[in-house]
C-alpha positions, 0 to 999 in steps of 0.5 A: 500500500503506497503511504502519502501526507496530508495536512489534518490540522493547522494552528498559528500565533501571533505575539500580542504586541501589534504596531500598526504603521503609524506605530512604528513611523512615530518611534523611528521619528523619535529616532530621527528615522523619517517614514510615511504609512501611504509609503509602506502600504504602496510599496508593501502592502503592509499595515501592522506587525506583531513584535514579541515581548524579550522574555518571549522565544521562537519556540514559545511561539512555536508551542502555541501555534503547535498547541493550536494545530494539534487541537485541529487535528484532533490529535496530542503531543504523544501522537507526533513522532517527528518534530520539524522546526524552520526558523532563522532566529532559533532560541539558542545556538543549540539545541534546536529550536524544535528539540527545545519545543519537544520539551516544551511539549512533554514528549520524547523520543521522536527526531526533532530537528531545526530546517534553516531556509529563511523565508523558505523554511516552511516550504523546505520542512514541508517538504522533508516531512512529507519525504520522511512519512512517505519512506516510513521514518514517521507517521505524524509530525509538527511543521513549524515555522516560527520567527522573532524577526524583530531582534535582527532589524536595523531600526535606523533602516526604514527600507527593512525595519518597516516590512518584518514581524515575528510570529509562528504557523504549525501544521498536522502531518500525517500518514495516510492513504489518500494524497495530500501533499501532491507534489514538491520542488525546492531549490537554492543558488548560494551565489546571491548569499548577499543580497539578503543577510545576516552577515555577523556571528559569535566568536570567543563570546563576542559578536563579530561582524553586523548582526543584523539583516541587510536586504538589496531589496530591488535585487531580491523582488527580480530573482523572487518573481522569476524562480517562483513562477518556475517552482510554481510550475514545476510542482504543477507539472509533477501532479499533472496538473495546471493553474487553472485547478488551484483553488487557492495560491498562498505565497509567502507574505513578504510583499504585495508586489512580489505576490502580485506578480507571482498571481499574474504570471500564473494568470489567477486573478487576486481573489485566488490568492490569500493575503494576510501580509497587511496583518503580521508583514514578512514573518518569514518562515512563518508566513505561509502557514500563519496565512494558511491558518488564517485562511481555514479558520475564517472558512475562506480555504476549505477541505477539499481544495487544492493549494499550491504554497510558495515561498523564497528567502535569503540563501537564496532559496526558494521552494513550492508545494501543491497539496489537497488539503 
């Protein structure tokens, strides 16, 4: 009997501190730092973010969206034997995040490990949970993307404090003998390692280099648009099918640009695709399950329907997944 994965709950948080954009312009004036609400709206789409509290961590984040998914799926923390955490802003240097929220969660024993793809991360760990269930290495497992973005942004930078939020979505995947997960495709070109970075680390106790984030966004916008139109295709390709049988498209909520684009060159229209980056901004690895989560609690994505994620981010990576959910 052939195994496959499928999606049976979704869950996602967001931290309880909200700034709205006329927020955030009036504490970056009180730095002398000048920016407009129309201006970051135009260009992003955005109009508020979430940023945690100090005393709050990736995989406390993690563990209530975790919380939330298994409530969804009718399932407990005992049942799930693979733990898969994307983040790039883990609570230590080791253990991983997905080790820490292990026990967080009161369990044992089944692999939990962190997937370091940037805004990718989700699509990646999708698609390695899928691969390890389908070869029988797991039969239920936690999917998580979780992010605390705001303790890497260079608030003297309007370009690109103004565009991230932190925040975490899970999902519930398990065995099955039905197809869920249709199909996946992921990719990386380390060669543009520098147009969306983190370019300092720690050494001796001392943090070299800067560590915080560094976007070349106009560069990061044209090699978005192009390679996820090919992942797009390509896991469409695999599963025999076209744009025309997706119900609904969930990009990676970084810019209202970049999803608008990525609709057009797949010719769905706007009200295919869900968009949720105005509430939460770019919360990386986090934003598509936090949409997807969005998206079925409100009933706009219903059981049934074919979804087709895409995600891009630094590294560079980028990745698609096509699933029934």
């Amino acid at each position: 009997m052939k195994i496959y994965s499928r999606i049976t709950g979704t869950g996602s948080f967001l931290p309880p501190r909200r700034l709205t954009n006329a927020d955030l312009v009036a504490e970056l004036a009180a730095q002398g730092i000048e920016a407009h609400d129309d201006w970051i709206v135009e260009r992003t789409g955005i109009r508020a973010r979430h940023f945690a509290d100090v005393d709050m961590f990736s995989s406390d984040m993690a563990l209530y969206a975790a919380r939330n998914a298994l409530q969804a799926a009718g399932r407990n923390a005992e049942d799930i034997d693979l733990i898969i955490v994307g983040t790039s802003t883990p609570d230590m240097v080791f253990p991983s995040t997905a080790c820490i929220l292990q026990g967080k969660l009161g369990v044992r024993g089944g692999a939990a490990f962190d997937v370091q793809a940037v805004c990718s991360g989700f699509i990646y760990a999708l698609t390695i949970a899928d691969a390890m269930i389908k070869a029988g290495s797991a039969t239920k497992a936690l999917v998580i993307g979780s992010e605390i973005f705001s303790r890497i942004l260079d608030f003297k930078d309007r370009t690109t404090c103004v565009l991230f939020g932190d925040g975490a979505g899970a999902v519930v995947l398990e065995a099955g003998t039905e197809p869920g997960i249709l199909a996946t495709d992921i990719h990386a070109d380390g060669k543009y390692t520098d147009i969306l970075c983190v370019p300092g680390h720690v050494s001796g106790g001392q943090i070299l280099g800067q560590p915080l984030l560094r976007m070349d966004g106009q560069a990061v916008f044209r090699l978005a648009v192009g390679v996820l139109d090919e992942a797009a295709r390509a896991v469409l390709a695999q599963a025999g099918k076209t744009a025309s049988d997706v119900d609904w498209l969930i990009p990676h909520q970084a810019n209202i640009r970049i999803m608008q684009s990525a609709a057009r060159k797949l010719k769905l229209p706007m009200d295919k695709v869900v968009i949720t980056v105005d509430q939460h901004g770019n919360t990386s690895a986090a934003s598509i399950p936090l949409a997807l989560d969005t998206a079925v609690r409100s009933g706009q994505v219903k059981a049934g329907q074919t979804l087709l994620l895409e995600g891009v981010g630094g590294g560079f990576t980028w990745g698609a997944v096509l699933l029934k959910l």
